[in-house]
Structures are given as C-alpha cells and as structure tokens.
N, C-alpha and C positions, 0 to 999 in steps of 0.2 A: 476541604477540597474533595471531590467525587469526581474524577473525567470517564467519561465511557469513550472508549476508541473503539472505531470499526472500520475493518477496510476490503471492500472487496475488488483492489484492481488486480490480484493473480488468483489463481484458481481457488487459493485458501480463502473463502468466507469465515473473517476474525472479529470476533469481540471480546472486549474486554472491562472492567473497573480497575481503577487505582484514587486509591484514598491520599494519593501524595506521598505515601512513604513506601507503601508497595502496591503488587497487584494482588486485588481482592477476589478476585475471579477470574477468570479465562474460557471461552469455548472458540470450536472452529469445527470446521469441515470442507475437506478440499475436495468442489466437485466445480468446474468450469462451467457446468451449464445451469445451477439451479439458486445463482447468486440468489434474486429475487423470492425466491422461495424459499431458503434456507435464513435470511440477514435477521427477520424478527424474529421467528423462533429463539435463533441463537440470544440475541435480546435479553428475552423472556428467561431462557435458562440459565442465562448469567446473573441477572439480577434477582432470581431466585436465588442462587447458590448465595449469593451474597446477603439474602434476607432484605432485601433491599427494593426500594419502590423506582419507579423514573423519577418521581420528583426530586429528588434525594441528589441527583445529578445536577453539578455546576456550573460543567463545561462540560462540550463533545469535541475529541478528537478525530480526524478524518484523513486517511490515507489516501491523495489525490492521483495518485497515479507516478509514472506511466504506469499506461495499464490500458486493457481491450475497451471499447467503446462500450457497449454495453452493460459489460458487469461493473465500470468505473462507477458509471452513472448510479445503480442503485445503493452503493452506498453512500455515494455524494448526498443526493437526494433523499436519504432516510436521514442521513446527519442533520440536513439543512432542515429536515420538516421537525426533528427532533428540537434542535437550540430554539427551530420560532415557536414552537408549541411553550418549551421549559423555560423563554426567556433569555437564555444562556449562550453565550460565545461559542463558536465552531472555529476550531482551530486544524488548519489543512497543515501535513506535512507528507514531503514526499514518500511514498512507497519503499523506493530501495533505503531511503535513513532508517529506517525501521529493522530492514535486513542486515544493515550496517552494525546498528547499535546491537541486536540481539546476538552478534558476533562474536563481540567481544576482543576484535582481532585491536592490540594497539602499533604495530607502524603500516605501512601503506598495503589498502589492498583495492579491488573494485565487488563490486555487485553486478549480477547479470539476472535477470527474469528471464522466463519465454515471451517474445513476442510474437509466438507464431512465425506464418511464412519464411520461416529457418532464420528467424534475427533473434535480435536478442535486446530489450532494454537494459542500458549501462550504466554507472559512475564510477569515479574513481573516491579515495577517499584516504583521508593523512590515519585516519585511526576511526574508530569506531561511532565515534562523534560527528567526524569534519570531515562533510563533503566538499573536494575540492573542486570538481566538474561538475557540468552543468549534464542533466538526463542526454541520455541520447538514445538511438536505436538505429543498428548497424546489425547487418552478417557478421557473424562469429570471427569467420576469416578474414575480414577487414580489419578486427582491433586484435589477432591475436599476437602482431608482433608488438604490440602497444602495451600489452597486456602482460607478455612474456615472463615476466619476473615477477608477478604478483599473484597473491593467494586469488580467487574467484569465486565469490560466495555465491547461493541462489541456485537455483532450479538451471536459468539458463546455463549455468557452467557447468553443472552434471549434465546436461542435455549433450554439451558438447565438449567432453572431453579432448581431443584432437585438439584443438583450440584453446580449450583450458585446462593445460596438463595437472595444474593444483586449484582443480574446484573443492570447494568445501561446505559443508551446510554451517546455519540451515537452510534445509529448501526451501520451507513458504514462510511467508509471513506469518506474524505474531503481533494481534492487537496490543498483546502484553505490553512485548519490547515497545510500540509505537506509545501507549499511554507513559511506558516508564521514561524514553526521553522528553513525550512532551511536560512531562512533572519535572523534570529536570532543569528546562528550559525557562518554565513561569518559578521555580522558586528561585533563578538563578536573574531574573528579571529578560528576561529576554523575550518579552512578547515580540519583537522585532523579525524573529530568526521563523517565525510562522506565515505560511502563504494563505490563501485565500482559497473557502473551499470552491475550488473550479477544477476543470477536470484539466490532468494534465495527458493529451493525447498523444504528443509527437507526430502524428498521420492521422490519413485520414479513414474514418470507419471502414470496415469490410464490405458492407452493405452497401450496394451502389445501385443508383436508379440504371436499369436495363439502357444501353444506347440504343437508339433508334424506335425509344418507346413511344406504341401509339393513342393517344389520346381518344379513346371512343367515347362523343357526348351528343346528347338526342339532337334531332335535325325540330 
C-alpha cells in the first residue's frame, strides 16, 4: 500500500505518503492564496523525499472540505486527475476528521476552521476517531454555549477565543494525520466510512455575478 493524501480546503496546502504502517513523507505550506501554485510542487517534493515515483502510488486520499470554494477545488481536482491518470481509487474524507484524528484528544471534543466572514466550520466528535455531527458552519457565538464544556481544536478556535475559551492545536491540517486514518480505515475494512471526492461546500462561493449586470453584445 502507497496512499498519497492531499488537502487543500484551509489555508495549509498538505501532502503526504503512507506505506500503511506509517507516514513516509510529509510537506506543507500555509498560504491561503497560492493553493494552485504550491499543490504540485509539494507533490514533487514529497515523493522525492520518499525516493519514490507517482506510479508507486495505489490509492489517493483527498480532503473534501468544508473548506473555501476555490482552494477546495484544486485539490479535489489534482486527486481526481491523479487516480484517472494512475488507475487507482480516490478516497474523499472530510477536512475536520483529519484535525480530529491528528489530535489525539480521546473523550469528547469539536473542531472549528476559519470560514471566513467571522464563522467558522464545525464538528463535534466522541474521540479522535468518531465524528458524531454532521459539518456545519455557524458564527462562533451561535455554538459557543453548545460548545462550552469542550476542548476546541483548529485555527477557527484560536481565532476566537471569547468563544472558545479551551481552543487547542493543531491549527492546520496535516496530510499526515488524513493518510494515517485513511490507512486505518482500509486495514480495518471499512471502505464504507469514505465519501466521495466532491467538494464539501456548506455555502455558496464568495464570488458572485454583479446584480444588475449588463450584457453588452454586437447589434
């Protein structure tokens, strides 16, 4: 087994290898605006480290989001070009499980991202494993009596402490963490417990056609 994970639904651009028993490699760089320009490189410098070719790869992991519209999309789309090029399965798992599992926390806590416009994407979660709510994305101050008594992992609970008086890292994502549950998962036979690589949006993109745009076309 070879999985290459990658995910770029928060600001961390993450790649990684796992051979099934560990992580063979790791790179990243957390820059929000140059997903597309950073995702192959990182690539490239991983499976070098690792002495290693793409073909060599068996399965691709992909981190579906939530996450921004934009930067979801190029790694979705480099996963998807990758499995049709190598043949191989793309296995989608959500974003915050990855923040979950790299945690390590085991009784109950949530994850929170930045969503921008002062929200925050959420879940809750019995342990580090087991997500038990479905993604969401809410203002800070809407879950934080919901939230009150639980640890608060992720970027978005540093962002807002006020609201999450026990946030904890880590802050960004880690292809790592995301290949070592999905290794987890397939030796534990649970192809089940994997989504589909699609983007997981919650809303809708930033980017909106101007209202009252006008159409100028030759006469």
């Amino acid at each position: 087994m070879l999985l290459l994970a990658v995910d770029t639904a928060t600001p961390a651009v993450t790649v990684a290898l796992h051979d099934g028993d560990s992580v063979v490699a790791e790179a990243g760089q957390v820059d929000a605006r140059r997903h597309g320009e950073l995702l192959l490189p990182t690539v490239d410098r991983v499976l070098a480290e690792a002495g290693l070719k793409l073909d060599a790869v068996t399965a691709v992991v992909v981190g579906v989001g939530p996450g921004p519209y934009t930067g979801l999309r190029v790694g979705l789309a480099t996963a998807e070009t990758f499995g049709l090029v190598l043949g191989v399965p793309v296995h989608g798992l959500c974003t915050l499980d990855g923040l979950a599992y790299a945690s390590g926390l085991t009784g109950p806590f949530a994850v929170a991202t930045d969503a921008r416009r002062k929200e925050v994407y959420w879940a809750r979660y019995a342990d580090a494993r087991t997500r038990v709510s479905e993604p969401a994305v809410d203002r800070p101050a809407d879950i934080a009596e919901e939230l009150a008594d639980l640890p608060v992992v992720g970027s978005g609970a540093l962002l807002y402490p006020g609201a999450f008086p026990d946030a904890r890292g880590p802050e960004h994502q880690s292809a790592g963490a995301l290949a070592s549950l999905a290794a987890e998962k397939l030796a534990a036979g649970e192809a089940e417990a994997f989504l589909a690589p699609l983007p997981l949006y919650l809303r809708r993109p930033d980017a909106q056609v101007p209202k009252n745009y006008k159409v100028v076309t030759p006469k």
